[in-house]
N, C-alpha and C positions, 0 to 999 in steps of 0.2 A: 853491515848497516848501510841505509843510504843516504846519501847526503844532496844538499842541493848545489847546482853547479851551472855557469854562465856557456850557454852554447856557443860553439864557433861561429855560426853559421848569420845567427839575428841578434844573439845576443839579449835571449830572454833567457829566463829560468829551465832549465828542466834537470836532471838526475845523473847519481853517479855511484855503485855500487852493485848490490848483490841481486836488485831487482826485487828483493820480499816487502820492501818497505817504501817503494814508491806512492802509496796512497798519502801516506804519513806527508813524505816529503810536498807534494800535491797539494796535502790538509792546509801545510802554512803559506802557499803562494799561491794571491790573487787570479785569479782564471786570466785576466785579459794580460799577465806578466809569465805566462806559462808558454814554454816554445810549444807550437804546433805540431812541431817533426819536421825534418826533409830527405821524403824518400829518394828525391831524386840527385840528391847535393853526392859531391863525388866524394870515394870514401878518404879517413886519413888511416894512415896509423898502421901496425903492422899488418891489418886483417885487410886494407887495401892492396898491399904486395901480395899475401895469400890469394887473394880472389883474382888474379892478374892473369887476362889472359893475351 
């Protein structure tokens, strides 16, 4: 299930979970309170160490 969660990065809303239920999550937060993404923001976490070159 997914749930809503505070980005690192701006510190708006966006998502945490299995990925099936991200609309849901979306349904209850204000569009202009919704992270946009950043693709470009560096990574954390163990999948940063994996991708390491």
């Amino acid at each position: 299930m997914c749930q809503p969660t505070r980005c690192r990065t701006c510190g708006r809303t966006t998502w945490r979970g299995c990925g099936r239920h991200v609309a849901e999550v979306r349904a209850a937060v204000p569009a202009d309170q919704w992270c946009p993404g950043h693709p470009d923001a560096p990574r954390r976490g163990i999948a940063a160490w994996f991708s390491r070159r």
